[in-house]
Backbone and ligand atoms as CSV (ligand in chain L), in Angstrom:
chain,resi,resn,atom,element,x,y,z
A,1,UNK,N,N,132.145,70.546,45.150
A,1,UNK,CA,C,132.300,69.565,46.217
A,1,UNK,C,C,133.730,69.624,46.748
A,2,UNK,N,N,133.647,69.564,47.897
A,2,UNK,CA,C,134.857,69.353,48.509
A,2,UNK,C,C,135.417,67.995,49.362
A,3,UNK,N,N,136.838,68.385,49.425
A,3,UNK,CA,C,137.343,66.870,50.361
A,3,UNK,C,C,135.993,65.866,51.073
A,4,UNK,N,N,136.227,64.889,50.932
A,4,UNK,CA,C,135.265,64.041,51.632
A,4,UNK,C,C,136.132,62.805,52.354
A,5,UNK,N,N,135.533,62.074,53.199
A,5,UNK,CA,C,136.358,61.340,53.832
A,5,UNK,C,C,136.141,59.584,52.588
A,6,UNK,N,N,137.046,58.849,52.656
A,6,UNK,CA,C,136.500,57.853,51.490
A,6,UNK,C,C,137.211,56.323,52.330
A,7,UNK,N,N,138.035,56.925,53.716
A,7,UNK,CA,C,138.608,55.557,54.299
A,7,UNK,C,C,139.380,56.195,55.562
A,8,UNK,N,N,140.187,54.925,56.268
A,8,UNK,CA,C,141.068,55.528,57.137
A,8,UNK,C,C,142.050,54.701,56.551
A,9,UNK,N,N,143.520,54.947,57.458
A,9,UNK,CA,C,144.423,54.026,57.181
A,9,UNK,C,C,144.748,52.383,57.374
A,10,UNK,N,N,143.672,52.752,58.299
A,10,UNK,CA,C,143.321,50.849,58.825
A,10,UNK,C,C,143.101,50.170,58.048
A,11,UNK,N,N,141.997,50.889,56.465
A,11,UNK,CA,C,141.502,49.899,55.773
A,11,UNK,C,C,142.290,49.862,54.509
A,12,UNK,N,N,143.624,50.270,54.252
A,12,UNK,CA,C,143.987,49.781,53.225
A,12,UNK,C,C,145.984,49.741,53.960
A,13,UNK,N,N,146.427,48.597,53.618
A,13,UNK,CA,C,147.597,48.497,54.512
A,13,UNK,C,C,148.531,48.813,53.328
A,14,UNK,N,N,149.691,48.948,53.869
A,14,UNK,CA,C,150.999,49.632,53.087
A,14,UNK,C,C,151.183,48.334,51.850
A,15,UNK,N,N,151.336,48.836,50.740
A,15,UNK,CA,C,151.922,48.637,49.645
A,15,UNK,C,C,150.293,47.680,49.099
A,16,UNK,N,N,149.323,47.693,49.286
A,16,UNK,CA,C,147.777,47.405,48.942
A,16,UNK,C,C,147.243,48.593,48.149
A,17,UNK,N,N,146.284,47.998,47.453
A,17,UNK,CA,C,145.152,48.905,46.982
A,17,UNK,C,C,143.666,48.963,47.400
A,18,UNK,N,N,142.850,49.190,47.436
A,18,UNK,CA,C,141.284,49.364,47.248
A,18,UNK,C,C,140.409,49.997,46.962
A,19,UNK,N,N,139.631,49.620,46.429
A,19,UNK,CA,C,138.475,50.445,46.185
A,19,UNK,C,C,137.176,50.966,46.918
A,20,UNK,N,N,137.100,52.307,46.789
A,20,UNK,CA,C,135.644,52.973,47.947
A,20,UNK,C,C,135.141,53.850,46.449
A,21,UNK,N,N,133.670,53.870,47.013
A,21,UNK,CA,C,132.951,54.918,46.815
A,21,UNK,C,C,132.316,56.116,47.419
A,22,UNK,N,N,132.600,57.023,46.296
A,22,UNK,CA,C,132.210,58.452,47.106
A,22,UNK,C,C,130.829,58.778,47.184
A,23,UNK,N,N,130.434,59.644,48.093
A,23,UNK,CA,C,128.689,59.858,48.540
A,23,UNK,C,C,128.289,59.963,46.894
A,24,UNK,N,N,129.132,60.437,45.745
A,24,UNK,CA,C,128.154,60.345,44.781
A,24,UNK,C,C,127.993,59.469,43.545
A,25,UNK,N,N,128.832,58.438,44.316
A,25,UNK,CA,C,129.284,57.439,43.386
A,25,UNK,C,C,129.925,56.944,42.688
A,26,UNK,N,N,131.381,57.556,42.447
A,26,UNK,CA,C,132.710,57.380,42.021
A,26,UNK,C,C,133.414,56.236,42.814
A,27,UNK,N,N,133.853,55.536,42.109
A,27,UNK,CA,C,134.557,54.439,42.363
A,27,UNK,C,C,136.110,55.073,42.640
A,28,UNK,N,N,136.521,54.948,43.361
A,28,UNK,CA,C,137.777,55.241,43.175
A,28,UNK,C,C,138.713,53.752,44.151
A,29,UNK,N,N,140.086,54.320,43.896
A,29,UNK,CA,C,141.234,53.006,44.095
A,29,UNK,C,C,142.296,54.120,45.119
A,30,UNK,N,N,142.218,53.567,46.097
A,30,UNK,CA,C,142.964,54.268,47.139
A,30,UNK,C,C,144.447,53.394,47.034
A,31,UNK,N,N,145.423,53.746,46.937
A,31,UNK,CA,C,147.123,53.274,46.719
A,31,UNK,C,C,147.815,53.485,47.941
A,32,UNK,N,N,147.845,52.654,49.127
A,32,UNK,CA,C,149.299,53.073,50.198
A,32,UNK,C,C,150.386,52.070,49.554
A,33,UNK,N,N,151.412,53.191,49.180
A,33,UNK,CA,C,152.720,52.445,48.939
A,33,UNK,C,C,153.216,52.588,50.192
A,34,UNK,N,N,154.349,51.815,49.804
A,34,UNK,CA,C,154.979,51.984,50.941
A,34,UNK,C,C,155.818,52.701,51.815
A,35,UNK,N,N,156.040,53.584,51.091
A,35,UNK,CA,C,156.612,54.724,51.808
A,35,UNK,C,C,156.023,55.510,52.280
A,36,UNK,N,N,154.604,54.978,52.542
A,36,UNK,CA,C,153.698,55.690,53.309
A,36,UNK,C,C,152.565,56.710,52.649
A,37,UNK,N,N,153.284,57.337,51.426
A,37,UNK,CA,C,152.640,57.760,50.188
A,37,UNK,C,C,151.080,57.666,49.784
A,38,UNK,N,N,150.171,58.146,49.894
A,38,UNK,CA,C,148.724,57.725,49.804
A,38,UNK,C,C,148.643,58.298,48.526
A,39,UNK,N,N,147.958,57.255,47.472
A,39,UNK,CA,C,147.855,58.161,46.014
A,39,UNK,C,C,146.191,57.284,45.671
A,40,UNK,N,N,144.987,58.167,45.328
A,40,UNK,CA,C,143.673,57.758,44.922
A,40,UNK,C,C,143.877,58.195,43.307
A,41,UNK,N,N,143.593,57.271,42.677
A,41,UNK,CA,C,143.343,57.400,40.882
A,41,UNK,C,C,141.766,56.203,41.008
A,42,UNK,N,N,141.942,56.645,39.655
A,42,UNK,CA,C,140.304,56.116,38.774
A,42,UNK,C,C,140.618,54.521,39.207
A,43,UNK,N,N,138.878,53.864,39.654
A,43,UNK,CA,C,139.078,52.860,39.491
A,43,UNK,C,C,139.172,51.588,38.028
A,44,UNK,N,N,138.464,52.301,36.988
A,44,UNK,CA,C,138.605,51.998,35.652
A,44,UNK,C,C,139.629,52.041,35.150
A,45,UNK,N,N,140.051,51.178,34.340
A,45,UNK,CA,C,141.379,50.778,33.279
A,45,UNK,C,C,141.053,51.931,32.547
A,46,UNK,N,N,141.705,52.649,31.716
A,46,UNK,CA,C,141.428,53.462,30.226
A,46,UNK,C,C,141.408,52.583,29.338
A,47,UNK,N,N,141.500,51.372,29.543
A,47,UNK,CA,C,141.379,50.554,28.040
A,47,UNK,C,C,140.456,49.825,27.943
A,48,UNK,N,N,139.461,49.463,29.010
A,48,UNK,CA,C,138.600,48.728,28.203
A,48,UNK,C,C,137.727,48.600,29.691
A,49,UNK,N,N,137.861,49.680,30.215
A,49,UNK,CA,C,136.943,50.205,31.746
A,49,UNK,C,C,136.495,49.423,32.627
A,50,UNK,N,N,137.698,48.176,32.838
A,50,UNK,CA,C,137.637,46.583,33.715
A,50,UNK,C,C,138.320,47.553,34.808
A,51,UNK,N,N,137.548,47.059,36.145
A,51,UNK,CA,C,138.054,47.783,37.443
A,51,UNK,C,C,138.938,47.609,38.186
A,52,UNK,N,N,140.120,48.033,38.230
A,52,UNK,CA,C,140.884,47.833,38.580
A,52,UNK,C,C,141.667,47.311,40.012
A,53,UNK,N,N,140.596,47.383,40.969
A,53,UNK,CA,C,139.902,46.611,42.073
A,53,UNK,C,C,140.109,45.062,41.933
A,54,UNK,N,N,139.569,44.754,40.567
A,54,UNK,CA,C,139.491,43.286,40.394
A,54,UNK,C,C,140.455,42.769,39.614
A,55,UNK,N,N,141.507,43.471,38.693
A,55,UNK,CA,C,142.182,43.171,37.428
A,55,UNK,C,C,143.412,43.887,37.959
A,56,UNK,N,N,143.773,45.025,38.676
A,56,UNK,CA,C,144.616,45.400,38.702
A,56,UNK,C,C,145.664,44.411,40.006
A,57,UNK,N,N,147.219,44.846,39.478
A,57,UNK,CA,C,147.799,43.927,40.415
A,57,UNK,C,C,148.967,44.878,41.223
A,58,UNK,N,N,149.262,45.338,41.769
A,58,UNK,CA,C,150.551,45.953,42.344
A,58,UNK,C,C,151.480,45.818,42.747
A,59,UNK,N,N,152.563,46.170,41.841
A,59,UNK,CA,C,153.735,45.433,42.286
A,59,UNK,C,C,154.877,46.092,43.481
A,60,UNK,N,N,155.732,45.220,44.002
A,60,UNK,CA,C,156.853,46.590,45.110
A,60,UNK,C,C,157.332,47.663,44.654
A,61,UNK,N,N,157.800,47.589,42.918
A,61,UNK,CA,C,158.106,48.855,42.499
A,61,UNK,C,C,157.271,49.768,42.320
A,62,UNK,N,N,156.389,49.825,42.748
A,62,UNK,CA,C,154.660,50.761,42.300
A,62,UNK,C,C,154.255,50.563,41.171
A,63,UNK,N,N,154.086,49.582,40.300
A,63,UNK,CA,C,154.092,49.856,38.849
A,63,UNK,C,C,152.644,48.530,38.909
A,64,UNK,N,N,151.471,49.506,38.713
A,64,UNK,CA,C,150.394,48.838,38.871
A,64,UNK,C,C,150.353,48.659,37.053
A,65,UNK,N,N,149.579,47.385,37.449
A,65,UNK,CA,C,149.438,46.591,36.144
A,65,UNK,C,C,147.720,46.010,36.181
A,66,UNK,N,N,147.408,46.321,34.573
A,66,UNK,CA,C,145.770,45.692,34.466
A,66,UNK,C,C,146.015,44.168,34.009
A,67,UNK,N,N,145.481,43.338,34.521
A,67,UNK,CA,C,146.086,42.035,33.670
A,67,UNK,C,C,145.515,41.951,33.006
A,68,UNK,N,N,143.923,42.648,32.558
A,68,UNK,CA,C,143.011,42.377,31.509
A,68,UNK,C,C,144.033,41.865,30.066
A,69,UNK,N,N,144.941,42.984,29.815
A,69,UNK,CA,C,145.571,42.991,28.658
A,69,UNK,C,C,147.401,43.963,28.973
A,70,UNK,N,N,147.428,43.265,30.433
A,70,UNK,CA,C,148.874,43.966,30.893
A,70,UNK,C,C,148.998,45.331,30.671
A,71,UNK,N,N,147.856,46.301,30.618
A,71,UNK,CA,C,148.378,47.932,30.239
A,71,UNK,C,C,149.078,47.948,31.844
A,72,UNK,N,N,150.343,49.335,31.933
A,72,UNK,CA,C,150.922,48.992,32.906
A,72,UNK,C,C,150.965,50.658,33.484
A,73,UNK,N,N,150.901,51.080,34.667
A,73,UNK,CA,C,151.252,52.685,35.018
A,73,UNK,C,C,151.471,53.049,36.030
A,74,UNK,N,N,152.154,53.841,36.049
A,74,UNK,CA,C,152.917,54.328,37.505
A,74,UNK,C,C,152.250,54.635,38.693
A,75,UNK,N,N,151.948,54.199,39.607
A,75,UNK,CA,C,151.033,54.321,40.487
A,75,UNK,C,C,151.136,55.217,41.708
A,76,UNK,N,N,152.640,56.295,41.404
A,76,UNK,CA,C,152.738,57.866,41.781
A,76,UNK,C,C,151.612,58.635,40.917
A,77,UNK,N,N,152.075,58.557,39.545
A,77,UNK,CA,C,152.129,59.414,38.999
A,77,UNK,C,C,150.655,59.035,38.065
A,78,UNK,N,N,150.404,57.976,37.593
A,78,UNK,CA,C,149.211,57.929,36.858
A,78,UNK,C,C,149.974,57.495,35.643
A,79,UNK,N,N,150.952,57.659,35.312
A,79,UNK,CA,C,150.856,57.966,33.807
A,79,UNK,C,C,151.478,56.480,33.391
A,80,UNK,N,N,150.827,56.037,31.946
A,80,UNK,CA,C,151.425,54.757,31.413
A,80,UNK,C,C,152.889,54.622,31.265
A,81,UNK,N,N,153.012,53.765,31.262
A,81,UNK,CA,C,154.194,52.977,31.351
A,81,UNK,C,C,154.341,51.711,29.841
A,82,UNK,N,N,153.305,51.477,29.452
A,82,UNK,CA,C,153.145,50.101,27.988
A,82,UNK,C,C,151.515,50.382,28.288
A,83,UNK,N,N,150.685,51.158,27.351
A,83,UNK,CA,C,151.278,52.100,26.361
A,83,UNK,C,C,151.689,53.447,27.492
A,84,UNK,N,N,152.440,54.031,26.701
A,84,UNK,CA,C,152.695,55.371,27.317
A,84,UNK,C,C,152.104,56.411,26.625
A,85,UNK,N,N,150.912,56.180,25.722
A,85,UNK,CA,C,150.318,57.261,25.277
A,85,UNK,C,C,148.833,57.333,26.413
A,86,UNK,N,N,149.053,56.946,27.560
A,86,UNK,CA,C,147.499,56.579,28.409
A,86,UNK,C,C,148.058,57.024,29.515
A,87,UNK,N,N,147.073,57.582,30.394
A,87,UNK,CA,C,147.196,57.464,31.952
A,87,UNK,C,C,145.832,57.362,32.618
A,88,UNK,N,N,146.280,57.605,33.767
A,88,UNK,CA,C,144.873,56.958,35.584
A,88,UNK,C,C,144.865,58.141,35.531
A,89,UNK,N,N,143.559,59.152,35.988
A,89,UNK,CA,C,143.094,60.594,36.517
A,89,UNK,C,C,143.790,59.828,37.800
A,90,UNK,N,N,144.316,61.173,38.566
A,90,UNK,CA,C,144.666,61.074,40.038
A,90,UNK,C,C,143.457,62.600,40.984
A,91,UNK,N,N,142.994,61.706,41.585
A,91,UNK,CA,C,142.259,62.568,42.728
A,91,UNK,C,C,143.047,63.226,43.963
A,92,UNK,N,N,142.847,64.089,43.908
A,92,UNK,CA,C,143.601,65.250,45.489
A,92,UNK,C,C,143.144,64.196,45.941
A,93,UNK,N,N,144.367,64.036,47.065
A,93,UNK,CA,C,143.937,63.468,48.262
A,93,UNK,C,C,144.887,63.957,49.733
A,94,UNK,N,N,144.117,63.673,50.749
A,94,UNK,CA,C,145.205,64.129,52.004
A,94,UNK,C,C,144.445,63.260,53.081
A,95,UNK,N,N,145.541,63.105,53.828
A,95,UNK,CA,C,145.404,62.199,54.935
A,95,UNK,C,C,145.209,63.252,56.459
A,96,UNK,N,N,144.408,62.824,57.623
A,96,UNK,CA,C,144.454,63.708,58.538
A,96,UNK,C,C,143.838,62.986,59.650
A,97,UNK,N,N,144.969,63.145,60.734
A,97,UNK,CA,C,145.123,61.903,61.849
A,97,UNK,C,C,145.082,60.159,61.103
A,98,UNK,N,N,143.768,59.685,61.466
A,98,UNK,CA,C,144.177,58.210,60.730
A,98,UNK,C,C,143.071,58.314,59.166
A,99,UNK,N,N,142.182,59.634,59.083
A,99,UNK,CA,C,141.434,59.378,58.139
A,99,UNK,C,C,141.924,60.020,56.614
A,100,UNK,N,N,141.303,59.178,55.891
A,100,UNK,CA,C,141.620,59.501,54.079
A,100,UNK,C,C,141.135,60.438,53.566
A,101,UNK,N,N,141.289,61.227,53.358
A,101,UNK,CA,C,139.866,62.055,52.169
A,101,UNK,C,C,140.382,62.206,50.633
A,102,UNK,N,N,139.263,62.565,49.998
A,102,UNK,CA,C,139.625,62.667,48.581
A,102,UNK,C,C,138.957,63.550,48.052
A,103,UNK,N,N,139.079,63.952,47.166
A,103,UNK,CA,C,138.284,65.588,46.432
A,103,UNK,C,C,138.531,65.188,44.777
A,104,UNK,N,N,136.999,64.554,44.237
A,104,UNK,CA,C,136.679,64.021,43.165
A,104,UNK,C,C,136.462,65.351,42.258
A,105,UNK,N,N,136.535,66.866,42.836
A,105,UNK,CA,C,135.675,67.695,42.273
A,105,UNK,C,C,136.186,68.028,40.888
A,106,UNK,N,N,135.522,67.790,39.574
A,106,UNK,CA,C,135.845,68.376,38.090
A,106,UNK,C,C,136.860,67.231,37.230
A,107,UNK,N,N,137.281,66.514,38.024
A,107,UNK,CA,C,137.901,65.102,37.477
A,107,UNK,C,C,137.782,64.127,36.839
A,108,UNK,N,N,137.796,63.551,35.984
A,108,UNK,CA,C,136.793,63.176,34.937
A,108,UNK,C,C,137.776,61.514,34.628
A,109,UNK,N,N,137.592,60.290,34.902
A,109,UNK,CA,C,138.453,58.879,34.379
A,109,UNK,C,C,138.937,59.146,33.356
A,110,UNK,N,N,139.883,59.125,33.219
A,110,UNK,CA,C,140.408,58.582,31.917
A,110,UNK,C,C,140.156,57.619,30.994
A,111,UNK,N,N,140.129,57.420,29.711
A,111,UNK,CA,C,139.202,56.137,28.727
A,111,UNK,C,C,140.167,56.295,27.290
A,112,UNK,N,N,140.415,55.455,26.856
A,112,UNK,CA,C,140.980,55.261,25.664
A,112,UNK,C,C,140.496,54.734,24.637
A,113,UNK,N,N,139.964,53.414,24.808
A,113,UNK,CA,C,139.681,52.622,23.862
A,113,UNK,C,C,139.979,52.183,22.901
A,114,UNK,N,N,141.583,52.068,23.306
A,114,UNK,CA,C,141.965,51.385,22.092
A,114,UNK,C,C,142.173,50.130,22.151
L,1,FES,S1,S,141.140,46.596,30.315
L,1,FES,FE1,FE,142.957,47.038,31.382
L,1,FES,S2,S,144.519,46.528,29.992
L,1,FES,FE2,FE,142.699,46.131,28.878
């Protein structure tokens, strides 16, 4: 599978998150920071697979947080921050004119369970 379209820029405004699904059913969490930066990761926590849609909070420094149980991670990069043994899968993504796409292909959420 390749790039698919999953939003435009209209529907998620600078320094917001949201969540779309792809034609095959992946939840994913689309990220405009603010520097314009478009970053799509998993919509599931790795810790206890609460969606991050509903639990997650984003702060100005990018440092998205689950409040389920405060796990905390960089919302460039994916990777934890408390714990730092965890991270978010990040999906290719690219922007073109005002629309989003994303390319879910071989990517798999991340899950911990601890
Ligand atoms: S489910 Fe997200 S921190 Fe526990």
């Amino acid at each position: 599978m390749a790039y698919e379209k999953i939003c435009t820029l209209d529907d998620v405004w600078e320094g917001e998150m949201k969540s779309f699904v792809t034609k095959n059913g992946t939840e994913v969490l689309v990220i405009a920071h603010t520097n314009e930066q478009i970053v799509i990761v998993q919509n599931i926590c790795p810790h206890q697979e609460i969606k991050l849609s509903k639990k997650g909070n984003l702060s100005e420094d990018g440092v998205l947080t689950c409040t389920a149980h405060l796990w905390k991670f960089n919302s460039s990069t994916g990777k934890g921050i408390n714990p730092t043994d965890c991270k978010l899968s990040i999906y290719p993504s690219k922007v073109d004119n005002n629309d989003i796409f994303v390319n879910i292909n071989g990517i798999v959420p991340e899950k911990s369970h601890s």
